[in-house]
C-alpha positions as CSV (number, residue, x, y, z in Angstrom):
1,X,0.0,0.0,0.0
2,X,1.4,3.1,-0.8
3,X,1.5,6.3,1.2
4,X,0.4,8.6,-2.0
5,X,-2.7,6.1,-2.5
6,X,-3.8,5.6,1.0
7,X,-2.3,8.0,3.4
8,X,-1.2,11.1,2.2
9,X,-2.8,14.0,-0.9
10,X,-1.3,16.6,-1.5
11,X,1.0,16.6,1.6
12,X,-2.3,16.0,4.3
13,X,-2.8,13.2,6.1
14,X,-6.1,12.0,4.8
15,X,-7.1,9.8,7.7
16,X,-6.1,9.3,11.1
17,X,-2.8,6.5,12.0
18,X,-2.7,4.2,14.6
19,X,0.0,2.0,15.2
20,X,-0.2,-1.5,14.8
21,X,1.7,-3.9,17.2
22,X,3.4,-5.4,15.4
23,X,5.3,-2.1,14.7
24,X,6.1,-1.1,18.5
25,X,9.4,-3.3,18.9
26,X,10.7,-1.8,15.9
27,X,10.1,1.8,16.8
28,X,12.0,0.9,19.7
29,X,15.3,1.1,17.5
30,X,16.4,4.7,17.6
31,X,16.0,6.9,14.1
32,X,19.4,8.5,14.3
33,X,22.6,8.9,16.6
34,X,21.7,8.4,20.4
35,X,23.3,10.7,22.7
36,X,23.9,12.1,26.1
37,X,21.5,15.8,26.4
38,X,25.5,17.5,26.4
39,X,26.1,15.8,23.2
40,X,23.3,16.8,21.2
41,X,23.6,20.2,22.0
42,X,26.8,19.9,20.8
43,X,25.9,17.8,17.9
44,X,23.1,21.0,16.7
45,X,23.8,22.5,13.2
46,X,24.1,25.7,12.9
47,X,21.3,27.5,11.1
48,X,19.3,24.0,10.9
49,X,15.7,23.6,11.7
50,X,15.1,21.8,15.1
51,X,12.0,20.2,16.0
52,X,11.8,18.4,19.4
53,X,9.5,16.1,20.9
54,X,8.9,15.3,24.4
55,X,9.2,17.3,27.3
56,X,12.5,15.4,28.5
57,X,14.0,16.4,25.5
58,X,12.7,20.2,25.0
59,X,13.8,20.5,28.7
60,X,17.7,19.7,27.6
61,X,17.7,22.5,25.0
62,X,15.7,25.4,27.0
63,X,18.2,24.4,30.0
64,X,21.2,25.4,27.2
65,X,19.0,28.4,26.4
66,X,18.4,26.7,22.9
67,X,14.8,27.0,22.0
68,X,13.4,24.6,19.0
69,X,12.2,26.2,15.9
70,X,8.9,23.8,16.7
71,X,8.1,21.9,20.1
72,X,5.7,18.9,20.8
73,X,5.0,18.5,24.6
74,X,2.2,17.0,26.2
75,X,3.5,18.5,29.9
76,X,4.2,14.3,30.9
77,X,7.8,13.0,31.6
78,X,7.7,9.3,31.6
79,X,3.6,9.4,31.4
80,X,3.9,11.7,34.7
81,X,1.9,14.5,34.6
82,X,4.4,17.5,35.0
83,X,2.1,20.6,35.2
84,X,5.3,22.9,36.0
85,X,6.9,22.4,32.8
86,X,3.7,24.5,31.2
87,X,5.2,27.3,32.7
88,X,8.5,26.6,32.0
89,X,8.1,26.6,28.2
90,X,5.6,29.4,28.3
91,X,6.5,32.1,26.6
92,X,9.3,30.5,24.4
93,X,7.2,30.5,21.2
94,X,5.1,33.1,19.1
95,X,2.8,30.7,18.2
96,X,0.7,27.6,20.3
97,X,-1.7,25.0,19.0
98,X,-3.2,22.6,21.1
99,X,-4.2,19.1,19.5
100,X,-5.7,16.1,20.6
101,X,-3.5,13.0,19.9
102,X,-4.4,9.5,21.1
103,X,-1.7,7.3,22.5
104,X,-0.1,5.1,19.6
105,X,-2.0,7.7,16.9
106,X,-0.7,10.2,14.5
107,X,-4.2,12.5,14.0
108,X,-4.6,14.8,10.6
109,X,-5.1,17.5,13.4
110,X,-1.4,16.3,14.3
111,X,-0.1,16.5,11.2
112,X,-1.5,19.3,10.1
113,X,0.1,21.6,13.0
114,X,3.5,19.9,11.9
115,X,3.3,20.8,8.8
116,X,1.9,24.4,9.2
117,X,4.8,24.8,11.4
118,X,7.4,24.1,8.3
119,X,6.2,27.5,6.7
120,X,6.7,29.4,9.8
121,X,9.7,31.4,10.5
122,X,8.0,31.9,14.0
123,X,9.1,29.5,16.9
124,X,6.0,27.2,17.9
125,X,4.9,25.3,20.4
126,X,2.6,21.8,19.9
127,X,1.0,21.2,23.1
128,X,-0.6,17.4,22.9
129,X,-3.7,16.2,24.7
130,X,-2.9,12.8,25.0
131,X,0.6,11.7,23.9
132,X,3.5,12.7,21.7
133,X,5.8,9.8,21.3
134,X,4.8,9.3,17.5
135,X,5.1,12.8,16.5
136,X,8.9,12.3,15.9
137,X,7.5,10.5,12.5
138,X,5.8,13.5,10.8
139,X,8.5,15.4,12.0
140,X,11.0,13.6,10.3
141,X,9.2,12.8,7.2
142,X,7.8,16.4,6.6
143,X,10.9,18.7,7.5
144,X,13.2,20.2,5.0
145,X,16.6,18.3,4.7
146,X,19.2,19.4,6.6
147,X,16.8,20.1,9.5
148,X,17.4,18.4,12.6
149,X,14.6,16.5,14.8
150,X,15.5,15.6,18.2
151,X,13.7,13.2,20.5
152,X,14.4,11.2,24.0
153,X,14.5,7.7,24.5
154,X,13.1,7.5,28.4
155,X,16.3,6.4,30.5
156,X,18.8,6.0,27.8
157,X,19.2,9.7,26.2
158,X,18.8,11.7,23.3
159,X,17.8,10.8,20.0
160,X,18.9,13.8,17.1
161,X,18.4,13.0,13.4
162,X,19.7,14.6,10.8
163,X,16.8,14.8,7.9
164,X,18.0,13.5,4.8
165,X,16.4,11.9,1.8
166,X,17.3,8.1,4.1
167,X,15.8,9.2,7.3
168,X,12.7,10.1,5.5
169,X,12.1,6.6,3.3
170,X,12.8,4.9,6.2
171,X,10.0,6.7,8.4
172,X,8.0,6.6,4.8
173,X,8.3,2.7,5.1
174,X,6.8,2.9,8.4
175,X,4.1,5.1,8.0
176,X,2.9,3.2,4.9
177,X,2.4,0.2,7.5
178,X,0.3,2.2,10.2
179,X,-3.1,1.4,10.1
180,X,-6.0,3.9,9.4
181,X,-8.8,5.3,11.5
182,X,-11.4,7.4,10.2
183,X,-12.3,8.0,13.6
184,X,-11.3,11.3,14.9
């Protein structure tokens, strides 16, 4: 099944994704160099687009004063609700949406936000109603090359991946393979 048939016109999501399990063990495998929260500041390009997602990992860069060009948070750190970390990215962007996003979903509303975000030179904020973790796919699979997504894996460190043409089949191959739910 193909992403341009079934998933995707003209650059929309045309119908909700949920992830099947048979796909959870292989999301486990990190999308691009894992790293301690030192290292991938360190590791940030110059001039590149960063997108974060998770609080954890939003929290490393704003500690360094770095703030993303776009942040997905759902105020949770290891599915603990973490109220104080609304305040604590408050007032870093010049633009918030709030979307609802099932666990194990990536919703059109989702997606949509993602990719408004790409034509905005203004730094936003994604704040989730439900959970974040897949966001990292869109992210990587919409953003320009040479942008850089970052990510945490929950007692293990920071994912960053550098977009390029490979980073985005291989998230392409797994978003062809996430099931569809009409169901909003």
């Amino acid at each position: 099944m193909s992403m341009e048939s079934s998933h995707l016109g003209s650059g929309n999501l045309k119908a909700d994704l949920f992830l099947p399990a048979e796909l959870r063990e292989e999301l486990r495998e990190p999308f691009g160099d894992l790293m301690s929260g030192d290292e991938a500041v360190s590791a940030l390009k110059e001039g590149a687009k960063l997108f974060t997602v998770g609080d954890q990992c939003t929290l490393t860069f704003v500690e360094e004063n770095i703030v993303p060009d776009v942040f997905i948070v759902d105020y949770q750190i290891k599915r603990e609700p973490t109220p104080e970390l609304k305040a604590r990215f408050q007032g870093l962007s010049e633009v918030t949406k709030t979307v609802i996003n099932p666990a194990g979903m990536i919703t059109r509303e989702l997606w949509s936000s993602i990719l408004e975000s790409l034509s905005s030179e203004k730094k936003t904020q994604i704040e989730v109603e439900g959970e974040e973790d897949l966001a990292t796919l869109p992210c990587i699979f919409l953003a320009q090359n040479g942008s850089q997504v970052a990510y945490g894996l929950p007692d293990q460190g920071v994912v960053l991946v550098n977009v390029d043409e490979a980073s985005k089949e291989k998230v392409k191959r797994i978003l062809e393979r996430m099931g569809e739910s009409n169901a909003s």
